[in-house]
C-alpha positions as CSV (number, residue, x, y, z in Angstrom):
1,X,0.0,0.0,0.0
2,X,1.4,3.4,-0.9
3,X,0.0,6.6,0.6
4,X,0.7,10.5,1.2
5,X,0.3,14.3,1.4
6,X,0.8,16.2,-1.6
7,X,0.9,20.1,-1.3
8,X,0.0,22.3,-4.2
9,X,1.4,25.7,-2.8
10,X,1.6,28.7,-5.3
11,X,0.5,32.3,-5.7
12,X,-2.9,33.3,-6.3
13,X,-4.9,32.2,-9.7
14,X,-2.4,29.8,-10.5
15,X,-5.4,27.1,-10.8
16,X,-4.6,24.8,-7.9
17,X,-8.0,24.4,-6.7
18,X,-8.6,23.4,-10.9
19,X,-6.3,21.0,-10.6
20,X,-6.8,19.5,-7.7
21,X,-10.3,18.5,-8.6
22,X,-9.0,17.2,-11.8
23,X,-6.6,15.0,-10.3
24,X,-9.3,14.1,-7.4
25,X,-11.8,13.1,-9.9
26,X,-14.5,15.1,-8.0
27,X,-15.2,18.8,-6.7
28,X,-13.7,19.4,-3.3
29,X,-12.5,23.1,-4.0
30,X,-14.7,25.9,-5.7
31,X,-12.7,28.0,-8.4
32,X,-13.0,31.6,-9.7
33,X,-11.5,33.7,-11.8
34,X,-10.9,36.2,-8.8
35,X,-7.9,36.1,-6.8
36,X,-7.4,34.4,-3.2
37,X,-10.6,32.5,-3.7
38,X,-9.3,29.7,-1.9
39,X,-9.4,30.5,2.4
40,X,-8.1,27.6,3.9
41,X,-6.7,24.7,3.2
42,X,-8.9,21.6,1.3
43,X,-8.0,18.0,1.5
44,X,-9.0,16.0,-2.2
45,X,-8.4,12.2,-1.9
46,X,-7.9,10.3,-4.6
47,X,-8.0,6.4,-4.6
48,X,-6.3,4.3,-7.1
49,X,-5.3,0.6,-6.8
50,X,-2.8,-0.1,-4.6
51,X,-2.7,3.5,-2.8
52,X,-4.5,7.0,-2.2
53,X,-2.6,10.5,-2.6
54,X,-4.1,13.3,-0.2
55,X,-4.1,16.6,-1.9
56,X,-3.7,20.2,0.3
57,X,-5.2,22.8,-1.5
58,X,-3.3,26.0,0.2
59,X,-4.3,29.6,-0.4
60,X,-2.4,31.7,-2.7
61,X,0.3,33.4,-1.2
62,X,0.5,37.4,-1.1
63,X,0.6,40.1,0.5
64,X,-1.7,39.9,3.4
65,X,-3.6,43.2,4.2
66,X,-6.1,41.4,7.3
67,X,-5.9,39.0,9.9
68,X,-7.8,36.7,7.5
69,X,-5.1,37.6,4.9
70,X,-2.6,36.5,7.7
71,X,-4.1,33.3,7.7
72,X,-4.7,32.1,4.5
73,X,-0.8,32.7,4.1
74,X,0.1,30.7,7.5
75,X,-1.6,27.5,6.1
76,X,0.2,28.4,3.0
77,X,3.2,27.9,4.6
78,X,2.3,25.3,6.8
79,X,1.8,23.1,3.9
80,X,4.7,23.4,3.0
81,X,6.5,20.8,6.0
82,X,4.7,17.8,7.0
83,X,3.8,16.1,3.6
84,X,5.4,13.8,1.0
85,X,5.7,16.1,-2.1
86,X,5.7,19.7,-2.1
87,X,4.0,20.7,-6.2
88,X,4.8,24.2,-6.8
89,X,2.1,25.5,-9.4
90,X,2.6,28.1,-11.8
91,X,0.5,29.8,-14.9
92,X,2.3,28.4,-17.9
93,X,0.2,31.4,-19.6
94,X,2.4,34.0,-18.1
95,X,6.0,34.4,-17.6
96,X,7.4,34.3,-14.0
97,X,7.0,37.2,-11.9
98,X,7.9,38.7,-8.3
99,X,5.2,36.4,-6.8
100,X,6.6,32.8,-8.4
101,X,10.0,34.0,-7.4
102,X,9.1,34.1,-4.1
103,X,7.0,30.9,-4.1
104,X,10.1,29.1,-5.4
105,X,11.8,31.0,-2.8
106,X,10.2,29.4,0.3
107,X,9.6,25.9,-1.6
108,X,13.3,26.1,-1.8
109,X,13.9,26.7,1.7
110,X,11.4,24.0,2.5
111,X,12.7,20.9,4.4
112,X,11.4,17.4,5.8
113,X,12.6,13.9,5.6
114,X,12.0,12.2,2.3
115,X,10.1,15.9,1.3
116,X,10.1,16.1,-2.8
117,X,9.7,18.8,-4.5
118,X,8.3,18.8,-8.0
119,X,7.2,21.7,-10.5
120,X,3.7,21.7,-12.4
121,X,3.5,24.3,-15.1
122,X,-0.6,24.7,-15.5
123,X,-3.1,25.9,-18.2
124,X,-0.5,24.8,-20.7
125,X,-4.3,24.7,-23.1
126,X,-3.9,28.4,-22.7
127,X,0.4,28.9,-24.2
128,X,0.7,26.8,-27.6
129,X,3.3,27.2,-30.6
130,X,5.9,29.9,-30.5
131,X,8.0,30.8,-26.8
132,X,6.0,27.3,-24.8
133,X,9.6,25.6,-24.8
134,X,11.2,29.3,-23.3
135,X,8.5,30.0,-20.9
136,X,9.1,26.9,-19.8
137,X,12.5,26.8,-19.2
138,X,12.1,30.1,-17.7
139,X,9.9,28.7,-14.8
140,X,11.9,25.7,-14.4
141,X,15.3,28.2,-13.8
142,X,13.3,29.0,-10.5
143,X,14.5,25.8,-9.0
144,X,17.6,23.3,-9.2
145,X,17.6,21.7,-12.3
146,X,17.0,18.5,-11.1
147,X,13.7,19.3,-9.9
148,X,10.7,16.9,-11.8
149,X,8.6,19.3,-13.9
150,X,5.1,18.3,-15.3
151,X,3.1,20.4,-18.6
152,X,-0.4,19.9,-17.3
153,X,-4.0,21.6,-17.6
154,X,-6.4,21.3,-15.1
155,X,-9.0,22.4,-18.1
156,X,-8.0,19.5,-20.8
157,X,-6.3,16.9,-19.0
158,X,-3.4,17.3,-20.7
159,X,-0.1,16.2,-18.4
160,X,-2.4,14.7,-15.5
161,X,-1.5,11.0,-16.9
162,X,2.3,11.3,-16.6
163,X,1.4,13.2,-13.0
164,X,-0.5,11.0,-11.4
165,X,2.1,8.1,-12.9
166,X,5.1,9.8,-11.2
167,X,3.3,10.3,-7.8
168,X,2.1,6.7,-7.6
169,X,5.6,5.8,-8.0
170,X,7.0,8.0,-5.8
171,X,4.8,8.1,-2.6
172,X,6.0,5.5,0.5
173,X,4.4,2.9,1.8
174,X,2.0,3.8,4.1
175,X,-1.6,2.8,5.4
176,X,-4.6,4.5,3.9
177,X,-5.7,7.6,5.5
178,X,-9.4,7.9,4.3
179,X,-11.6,5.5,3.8
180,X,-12.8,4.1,0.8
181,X,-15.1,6.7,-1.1
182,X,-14.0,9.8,0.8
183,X,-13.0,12.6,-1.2
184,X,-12.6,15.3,0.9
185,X,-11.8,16.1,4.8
186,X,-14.6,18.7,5.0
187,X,-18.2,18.6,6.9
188,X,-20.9,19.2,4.3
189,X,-21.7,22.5,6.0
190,X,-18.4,23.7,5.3
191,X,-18.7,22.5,1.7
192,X,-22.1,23.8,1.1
193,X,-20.8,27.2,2.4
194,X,-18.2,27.2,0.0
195,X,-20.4,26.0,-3.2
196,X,-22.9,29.2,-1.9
197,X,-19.4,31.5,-1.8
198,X,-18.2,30.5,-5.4
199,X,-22.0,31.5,-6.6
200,X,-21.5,34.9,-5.0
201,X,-17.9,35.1,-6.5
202,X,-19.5,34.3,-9.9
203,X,-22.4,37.0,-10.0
204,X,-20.6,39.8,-8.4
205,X,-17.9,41.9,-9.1
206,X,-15.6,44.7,-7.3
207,X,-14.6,44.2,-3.4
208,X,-17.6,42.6,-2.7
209,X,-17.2,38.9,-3.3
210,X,-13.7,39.4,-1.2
211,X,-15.9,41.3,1.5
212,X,-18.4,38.1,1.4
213,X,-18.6,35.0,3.6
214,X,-20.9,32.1,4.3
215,X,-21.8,30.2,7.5
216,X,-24.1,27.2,7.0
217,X,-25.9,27.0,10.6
218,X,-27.6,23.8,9.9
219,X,-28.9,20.9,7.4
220,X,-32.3,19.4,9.1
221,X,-33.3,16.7,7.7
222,X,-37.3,17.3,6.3
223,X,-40.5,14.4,5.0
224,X,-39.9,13.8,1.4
225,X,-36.3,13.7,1.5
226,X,-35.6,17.3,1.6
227,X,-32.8,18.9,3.6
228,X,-33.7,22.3,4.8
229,X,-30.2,24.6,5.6
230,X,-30.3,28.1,6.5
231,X,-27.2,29.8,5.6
232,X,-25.6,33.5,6.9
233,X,-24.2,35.6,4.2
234,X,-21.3,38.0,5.8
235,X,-20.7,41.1,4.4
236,X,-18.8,44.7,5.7
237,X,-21.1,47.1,5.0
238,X,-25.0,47.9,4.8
239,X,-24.4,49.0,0.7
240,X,-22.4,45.4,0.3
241,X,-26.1,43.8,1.9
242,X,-27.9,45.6,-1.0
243,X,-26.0,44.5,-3.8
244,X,-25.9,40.4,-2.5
245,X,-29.9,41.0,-2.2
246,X,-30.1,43.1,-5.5
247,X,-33.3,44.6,-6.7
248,X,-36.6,43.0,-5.5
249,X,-34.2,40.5,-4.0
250,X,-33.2,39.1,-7.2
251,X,-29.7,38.7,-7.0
252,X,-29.8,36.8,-3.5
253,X,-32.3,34.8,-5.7
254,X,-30.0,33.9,-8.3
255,X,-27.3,33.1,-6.2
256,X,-29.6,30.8,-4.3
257,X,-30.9,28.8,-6.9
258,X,-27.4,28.4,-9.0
259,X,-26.3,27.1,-5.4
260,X,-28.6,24.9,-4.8
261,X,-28.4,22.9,-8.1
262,X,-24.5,22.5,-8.0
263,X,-25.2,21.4,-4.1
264,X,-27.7,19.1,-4.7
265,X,-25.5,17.7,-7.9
266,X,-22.1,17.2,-5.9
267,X,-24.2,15.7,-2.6
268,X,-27.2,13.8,-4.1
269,X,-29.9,15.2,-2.1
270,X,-32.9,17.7,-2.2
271,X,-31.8,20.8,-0.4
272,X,-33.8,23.8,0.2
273,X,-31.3,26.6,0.7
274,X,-32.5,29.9,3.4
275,X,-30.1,32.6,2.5
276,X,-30.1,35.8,4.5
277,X,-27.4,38.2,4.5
278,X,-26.1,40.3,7.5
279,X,-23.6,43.1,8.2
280,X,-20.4,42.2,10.3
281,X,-18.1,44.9,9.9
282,X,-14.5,44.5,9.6
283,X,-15.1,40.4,9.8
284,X,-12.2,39.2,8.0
285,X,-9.8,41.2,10.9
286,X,-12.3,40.2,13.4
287,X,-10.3,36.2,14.9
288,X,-14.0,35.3,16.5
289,X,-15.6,35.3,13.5
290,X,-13.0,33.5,11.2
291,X,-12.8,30.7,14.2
292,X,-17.1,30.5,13.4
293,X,-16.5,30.5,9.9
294,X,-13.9,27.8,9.8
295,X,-11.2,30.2,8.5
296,X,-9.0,30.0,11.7
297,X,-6.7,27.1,12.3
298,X,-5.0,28.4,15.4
299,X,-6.9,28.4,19.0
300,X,-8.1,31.7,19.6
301,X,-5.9,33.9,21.0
């Protein structure tokens, strides 16, 4: 049996949370266009014959300007000791910059016994033809030249294959740590939250969806089947609360409904979604309310 942790760490947009649900087989992150839309760190198992590989989605790492900015960049970094493999991800569709120089930076300095480190150059769909072969060899000068690199795309599948091949050979022995048709470490709350978040992300723009956040109080279990789950929307201000509810409530409508059919499709049950949105000011520098909404590993201080 052959087992372990595999960290994608990388800065933000890079498409980690793409390609771990690619290489899972199964949605256990939500994605979006926007930066930093990944909070905390996700667990996506995949079983294969023989083994399972546990995947750490990690937040981008920047700048952080909050306490939850803080965070998201401690988990970050905390997935970088502890694990097997250590997969710094890039954007194949743009050269390197100040942020994947500083990624490579810290994976460098990274240590742990038996820790391997391996480079995956993603959304290689989106970089065809003319400068591919010096784009890559410009991210691959970011670390020793020994380092295992993988051309993959999260989108097309392209890469995965040889991946998944050279992590299967490389992972010890070890026992399984999930059972068998597990996918992800998180509670369905914590998942639902996140489906109703990438909805939000989706059909708004400016500060807003960053200003956003989601606690799932409940699911109660109703006759018929149906699972009834009153959920919080967070915002910072009272003018944030107007644009989540839109006009006539139509927006808080639409983000309801897209919810609930990408919920009910990923868990397999009726759900009947109660969305209501509230103003917590400053919540993402607020350590109470990230602990409520699952954003805070630490104890509270």
């Amino acid at each position: 049996m052959k087992s372990g942790f595999v960290s994608l760490v990388g800065r933000p947009n890079v498409g980690k949370s793409s390609l771990v649900n690619a290489l899972v087989g199964a949605k256990v992150a939500i994605i979006s266009e926007k930066p930093q839309t990944t909070r905390r760190r996700i667990m996506g198992v995949r079983h294969f014959p023989g083994g399972q590989m546990v995947f750490l989605d990690t937040p981008g790492l920047h700048k952080p300007k909050t306490r939850l900015g803080e965070e998201m960049v401690r988990q970050a970094m905390g997935a970088l000791s502890g694990v097997d493999v250590v997969g710094m991800v890039v954007d194949l569709s743009f050269p390197p910059g100040p942020g994947d120089r500083e990624v490579a930076r810290r994976v460098a300095q990274a240590e742990g016994e038996g820790l391997q480190k391996i480079l995956i150059l993603n959304k290689s769909d989106l970089l065809r033809g003319e400068g591919r072969e010096e784009r890559i060899a410009a991210y691959r000068s970011l670390l020793p030249p020994e380092t295992p690199f993988f051309v993959v795309s999260a989108v097309t599948g392209e890469g995965l294959p040889e991946l998944l091949a050279w992590l299967e050979e490389h992972l010890p022995e070890g026992p399984p740590y999930f059972p068998e048709g597990q996918w992800t470490d998180q509670p369905e709350e914590l998942l639902l939250a996140e489906i109703i978040r990438e909805q939000i992300l989706h059909h708004l723009r400016e500060e807003v969806p960053h200003a956003s956040a989601v606690l799932v109080e409940a699911m109660e279990p109703r006759p018929g089947g149906l699972v009834y789950v009153p959920a919080t929307i967070y915002v910072e201000k009272e003018s944030q609360k107007g644009i989540v509810i839109g006009k006539g409530g139509q927006m808080l409508k639409a983000i309801g409904q897209a919810a609930r059919e990408e919920a009910e499709r990923i868990l397999g049950t009726r759900l009947y979604l109660d969305l209501r949105v509230k103003v917590k000011e400053d919540w993402r520098d607020r350590v109470g309310t990230l602990v409520e909404l699952g954003l805070w590993e630490r104890e509270k201080p």
